[in-house]
N, C-alpha and C positions, 0 to 999 in steps of 0.2 A: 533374538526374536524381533523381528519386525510387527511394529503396530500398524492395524489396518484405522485408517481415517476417522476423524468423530462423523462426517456424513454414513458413515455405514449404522454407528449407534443408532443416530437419528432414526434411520431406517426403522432398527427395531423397535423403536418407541412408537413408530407410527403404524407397525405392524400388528402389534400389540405383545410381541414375541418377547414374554417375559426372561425365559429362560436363557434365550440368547443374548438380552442384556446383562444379566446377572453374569452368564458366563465371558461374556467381554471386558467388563467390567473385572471380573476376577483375574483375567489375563494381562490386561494392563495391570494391576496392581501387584502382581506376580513379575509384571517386569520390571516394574521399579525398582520390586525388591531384589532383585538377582542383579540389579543395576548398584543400586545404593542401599542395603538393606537398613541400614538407620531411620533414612528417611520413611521408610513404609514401616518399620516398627515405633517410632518416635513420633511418628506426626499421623500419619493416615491407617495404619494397621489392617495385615491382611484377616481377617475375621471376619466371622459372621455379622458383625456389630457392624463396621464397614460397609458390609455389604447391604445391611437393611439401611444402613443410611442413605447408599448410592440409588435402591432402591426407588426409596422415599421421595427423594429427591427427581428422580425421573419421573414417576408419577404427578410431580405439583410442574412440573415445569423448569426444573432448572439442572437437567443433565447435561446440558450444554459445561455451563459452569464445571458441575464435578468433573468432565473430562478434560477441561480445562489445566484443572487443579491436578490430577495427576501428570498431563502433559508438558507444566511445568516444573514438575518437581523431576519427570525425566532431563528436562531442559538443564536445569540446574545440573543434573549429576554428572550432565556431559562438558566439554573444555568449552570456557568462554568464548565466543566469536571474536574474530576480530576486531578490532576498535575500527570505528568508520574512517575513512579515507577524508583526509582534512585536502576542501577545496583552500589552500594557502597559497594562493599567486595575484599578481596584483586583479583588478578589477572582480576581488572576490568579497567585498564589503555589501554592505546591504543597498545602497544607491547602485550600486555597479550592477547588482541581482535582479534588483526589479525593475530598472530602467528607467525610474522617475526619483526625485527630490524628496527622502520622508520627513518627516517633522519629528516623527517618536519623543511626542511627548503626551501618552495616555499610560496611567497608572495602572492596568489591566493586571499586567506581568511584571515581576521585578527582577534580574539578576542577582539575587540576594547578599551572594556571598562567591569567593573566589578564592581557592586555598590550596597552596602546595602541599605534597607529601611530604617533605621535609621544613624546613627551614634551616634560611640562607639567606647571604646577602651580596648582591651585585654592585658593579660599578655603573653609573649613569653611559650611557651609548653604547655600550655592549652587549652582547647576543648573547640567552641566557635561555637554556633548558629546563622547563618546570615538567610535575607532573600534577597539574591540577586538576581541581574537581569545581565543578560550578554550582551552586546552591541558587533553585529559581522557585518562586512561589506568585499561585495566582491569590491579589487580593479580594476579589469577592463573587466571580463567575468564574463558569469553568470556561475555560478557551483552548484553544485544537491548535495543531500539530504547529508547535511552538520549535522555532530557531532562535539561535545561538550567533552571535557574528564577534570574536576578537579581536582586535588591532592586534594585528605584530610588528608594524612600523613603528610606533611610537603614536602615531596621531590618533584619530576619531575612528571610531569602524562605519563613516558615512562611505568614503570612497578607500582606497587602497589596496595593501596586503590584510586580508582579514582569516581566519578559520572561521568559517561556517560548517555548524553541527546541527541537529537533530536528537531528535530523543529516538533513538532505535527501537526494531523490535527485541527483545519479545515484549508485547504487549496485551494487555488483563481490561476487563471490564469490569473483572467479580466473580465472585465463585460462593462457599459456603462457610462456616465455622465449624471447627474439625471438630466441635464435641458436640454443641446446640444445633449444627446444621441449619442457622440461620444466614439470611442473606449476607454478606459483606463484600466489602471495596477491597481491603486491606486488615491488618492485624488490629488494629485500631481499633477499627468496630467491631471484633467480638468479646466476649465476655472474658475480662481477665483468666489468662492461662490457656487462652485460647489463639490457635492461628486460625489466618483467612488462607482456606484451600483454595488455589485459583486466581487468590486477589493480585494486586499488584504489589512490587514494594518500592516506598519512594525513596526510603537512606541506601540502598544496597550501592547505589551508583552505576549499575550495571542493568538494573532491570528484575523483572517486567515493570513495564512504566505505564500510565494510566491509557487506559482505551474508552475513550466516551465516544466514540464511534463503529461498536460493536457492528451495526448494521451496513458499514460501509467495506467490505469485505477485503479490496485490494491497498485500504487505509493502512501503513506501515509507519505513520508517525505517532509519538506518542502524544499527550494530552495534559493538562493539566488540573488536578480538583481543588476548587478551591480550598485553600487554608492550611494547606499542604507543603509543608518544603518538601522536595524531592529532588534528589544529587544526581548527578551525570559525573560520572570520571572521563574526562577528554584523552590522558594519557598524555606523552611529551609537545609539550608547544613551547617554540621557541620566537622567545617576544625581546624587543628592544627595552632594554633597564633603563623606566622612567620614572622619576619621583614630579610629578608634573605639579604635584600641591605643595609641595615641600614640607610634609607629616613622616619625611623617613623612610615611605611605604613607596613598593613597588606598584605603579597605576598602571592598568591596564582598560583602554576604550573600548566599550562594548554594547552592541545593540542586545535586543529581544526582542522578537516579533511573535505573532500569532493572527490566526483565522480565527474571528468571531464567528462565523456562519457552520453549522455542524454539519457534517456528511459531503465536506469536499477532498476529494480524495488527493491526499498525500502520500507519496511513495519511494521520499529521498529528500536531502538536503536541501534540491533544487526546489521543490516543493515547497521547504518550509520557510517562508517569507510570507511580508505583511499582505491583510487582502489591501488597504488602503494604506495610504500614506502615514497615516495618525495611528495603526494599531500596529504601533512598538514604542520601547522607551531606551533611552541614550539612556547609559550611566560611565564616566571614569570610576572605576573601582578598585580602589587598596587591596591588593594581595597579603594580607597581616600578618603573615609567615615570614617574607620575603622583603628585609631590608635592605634600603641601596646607602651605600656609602656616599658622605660629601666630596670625599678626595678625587676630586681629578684634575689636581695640580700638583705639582713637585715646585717647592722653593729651596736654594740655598742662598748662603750668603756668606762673603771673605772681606775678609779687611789686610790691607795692603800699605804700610807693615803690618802686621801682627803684635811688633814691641815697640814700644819707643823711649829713646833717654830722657831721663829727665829735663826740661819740666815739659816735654811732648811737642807734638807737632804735626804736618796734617797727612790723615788717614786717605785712601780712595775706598769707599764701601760700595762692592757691585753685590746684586742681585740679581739671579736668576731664577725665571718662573718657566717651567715645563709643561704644558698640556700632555699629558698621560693618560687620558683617554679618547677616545673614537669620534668624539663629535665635537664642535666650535666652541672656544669656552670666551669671553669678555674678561679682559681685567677692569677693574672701576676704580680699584683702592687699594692703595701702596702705603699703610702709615708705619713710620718707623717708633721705637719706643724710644729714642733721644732724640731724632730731629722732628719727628711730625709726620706728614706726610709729604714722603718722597718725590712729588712732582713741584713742592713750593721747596726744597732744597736745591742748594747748587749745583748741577748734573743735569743727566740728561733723559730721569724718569718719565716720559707724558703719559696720561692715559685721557680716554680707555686705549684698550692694547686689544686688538683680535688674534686670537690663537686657534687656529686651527688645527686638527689631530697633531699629535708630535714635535708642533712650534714649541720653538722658544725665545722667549723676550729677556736682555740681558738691557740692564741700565744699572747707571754710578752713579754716588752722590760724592763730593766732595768737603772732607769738614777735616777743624785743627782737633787735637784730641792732648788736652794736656793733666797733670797731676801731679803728686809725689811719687814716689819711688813705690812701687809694691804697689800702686794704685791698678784696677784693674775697670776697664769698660765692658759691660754688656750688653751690647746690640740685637736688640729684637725685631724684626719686620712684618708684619704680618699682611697678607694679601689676599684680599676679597674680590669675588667676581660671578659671572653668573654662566651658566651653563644653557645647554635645549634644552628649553621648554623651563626656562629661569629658574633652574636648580641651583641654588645658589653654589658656590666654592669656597674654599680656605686652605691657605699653607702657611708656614709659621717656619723662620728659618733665624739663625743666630748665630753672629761672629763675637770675638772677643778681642778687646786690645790692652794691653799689657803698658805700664810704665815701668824703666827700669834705672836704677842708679847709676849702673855702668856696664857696657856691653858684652853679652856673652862670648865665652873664647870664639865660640862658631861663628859667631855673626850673623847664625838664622834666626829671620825672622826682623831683623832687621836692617832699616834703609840705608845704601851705601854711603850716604853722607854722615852716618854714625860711624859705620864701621872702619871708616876713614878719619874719623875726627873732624870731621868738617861742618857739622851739623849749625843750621843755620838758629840764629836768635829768635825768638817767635813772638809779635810785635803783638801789643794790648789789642789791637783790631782782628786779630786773628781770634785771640781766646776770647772776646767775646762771640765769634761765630762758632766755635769750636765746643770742646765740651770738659769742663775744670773736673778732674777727677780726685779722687779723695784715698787714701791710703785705708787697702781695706783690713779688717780687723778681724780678728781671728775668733 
């Protein structure tokens, strides 16, 4: 069945043509039901009760509303529309939109909250698929067809790659309360155990979203009421993994704009931006689902011997640090857990070190390593450094050196002047540079 227009109801409200209200009204409500029968038995109910309500209600002035309220409850029974089409290309940020410099810093509007469907955790520089939902609330006016701006670069959403969204249609002004048939906005405002027919709702994340521009007819963007959190599900955005405060949390840049002036008509994305400079607000905002790992470094480390005869003699310890992630990482700090740090040892450690994607920095230190027999060394290094947008790093790598009484049949592992017999004397000046090791105990 196809529904004929709320202009045609209208009609008969101003005609005074009771009967043909009552029977249009019956007919929408009969298509609901053969739509979604639940909904017309659970919520609005085809009945005589119904119908003196719908009545009543044209009578005082608010049939607009009730038709409203059934036409989204048709809305609902049908498949969700598609998600808006994300303007994501560069010069798609909010200074790139409106053409001028904003300031966005007025508290009108807030980005509330920012949440994955899941939770997960990324690596820093990497390109990472969310399905988030954005939590925005106005703090004490109501303000109009409010935007949405992302960073998926990594930086601010002033200039760059950004998603710019909208609150879509469908959008409500208000409707009734399915049992008191009093006015309401939302569920909210009616009396426990009661729905708002018509109204909007602001958790669903999908809609109806507020209309405080009912009289602006070609007005397609939504609205916000004060005191109200109300969700938008964005659907997949893919944003660069940045822990920009170093809290763990995945940060994402992001404006919010809004029209303070009511009855300007918005009818798209391209629409919803600031009327001036000062009405939106910057925030970096922690996605609290979505943890990013410190690791984006690889370290090892070898010691060269691995044994040595007693009473020891000198090791080469290299170290290698790997950048394993996407974007430039600094090294600062190389300390080892028996010589210090590695750029004040003998070798050729300097820092800082820049590593870019997939580098790798290899440096030696040079030291004597001596003991008793069964004595064993462990070599700790640990290496700090900071990442984009000073995400800090850390890798932790460990060699081991062995003293041994007398050389294994193989000879692995140790240096050919052992395995030879020829191993040199190791002079008091040595093992004070070196490291006197202790015969470990069981």
């Amino acid at each position: 069945m196809v529904l004929e227009t709320p202009p045609k109801i209208l009609q008969y409200a101003r005609d005074g043509e009771e009967t043909k209200k009552v029977d249009y009204l019956r007919k929408m409500c009969d298509t609901v039901q053969s739509t979604r029968g639940w909904l017309c038995n659970g919520q609005i109910g085809c009945n005589s009760r119904t119908l003196e309500q719908g009545e009543w209600a044209m009578k005082h002035h608010r049939l607009q509303r009730s038709i409203m309220a059934i036409l989204g409850l048709i809305a609902l029974a049908s498949p969700l529309p598609a998600l808006q089409s994300a303007s994501a290309q560069e010069g798609s940020c909010i200074d790139d939109v409106t053409g001028w410099t904003n300031l966005c810093d007025a508290g009108d509007v807030w980005l509330a909250s920012l949440e994955s469907d899941v939770s997960t955790t990324c690596t820093p520089g990497e390109a990472i698929t969310l399905n988030l939902t954005a939590g925005l609330l106005a703090t004490s006016l109501e303000r109009y067809d409010i935007g949405l701006f992302l960073a998926l670069d990594g930086g601010t959403a002033a200039t760059g790659s950004c998603q710019h969204i909208y609150l879509p249609p469908p959008l409500s002004f208000g409707g009734f309360c399915s049992a008191s048939v009093g006015d309401c906005k939302k569920d909210a405002d009616c009396p426990e155990g009661e729905t708002c027919m018509g109204g909007y709702d602001p958790t669903s994340g999908s809609g109806p979203y507020y209309d405080a521009e009912p009289e602006d007819a070609p007005d397609e963007c939504g609205d916000l009421e004060p005191g109200v959190d109300t969700y938008y599900a964005l659907g997949p955005v893919t944003v660069l993994c940045i822990d920009s405060d170093g809290d763990g949390y995945l940060d994402i840049g992001s404006a919010v704009s809004w029209d303070d002036q009511k009855d300007t008509t918005c009818t798209g994305a391209g629409d919803a931006r600031p009327n001036t400079p000062v009405k939106c607000n910057y925030r970096v905002i922690d996605v609290m689902n979505v943890t990013v790992s410190p690791g984006l470094i690889q370290v090892q480390k070898s010691a060269e011997p691995e044994q040595l005869l007693e009473p020891g003699g000198w090791v080469t310890f290299t170290v290698a640090v790997e950048n394993t992630a996407g974007v430039t990482v600094t090294l600062e700090s190389m300390v080892d857990s028996v010589y210090g740090p590695l750029e004040q040892a003998a070798g050729d450690c300097t820092l800082p070190q820049t590593l870019f994607p997939a580098d790798t920095f290899t440096c030696a230190i040079h030291a004597v390593v001596s003991g008793n027999a069964g004595a064993v060394l462990v070599d700790t290094v640990t290496v700090l450094g900071m990442g984009w947008h000073k995400d800090p790093v850390t890798g932790i790598a460990t060699a081991e050196v062995r003293i041994v009484g007398a050389p294994p049949e193989s000879g692995m592992g140790m240096p050919a002047a052992v395995v030879s017999g020829g191993m040199a004397a190791v002079g008091a000046g040595m093992l004070l540079a070196g490291a006197v090791l202790r015969r470990r105990t069981a």
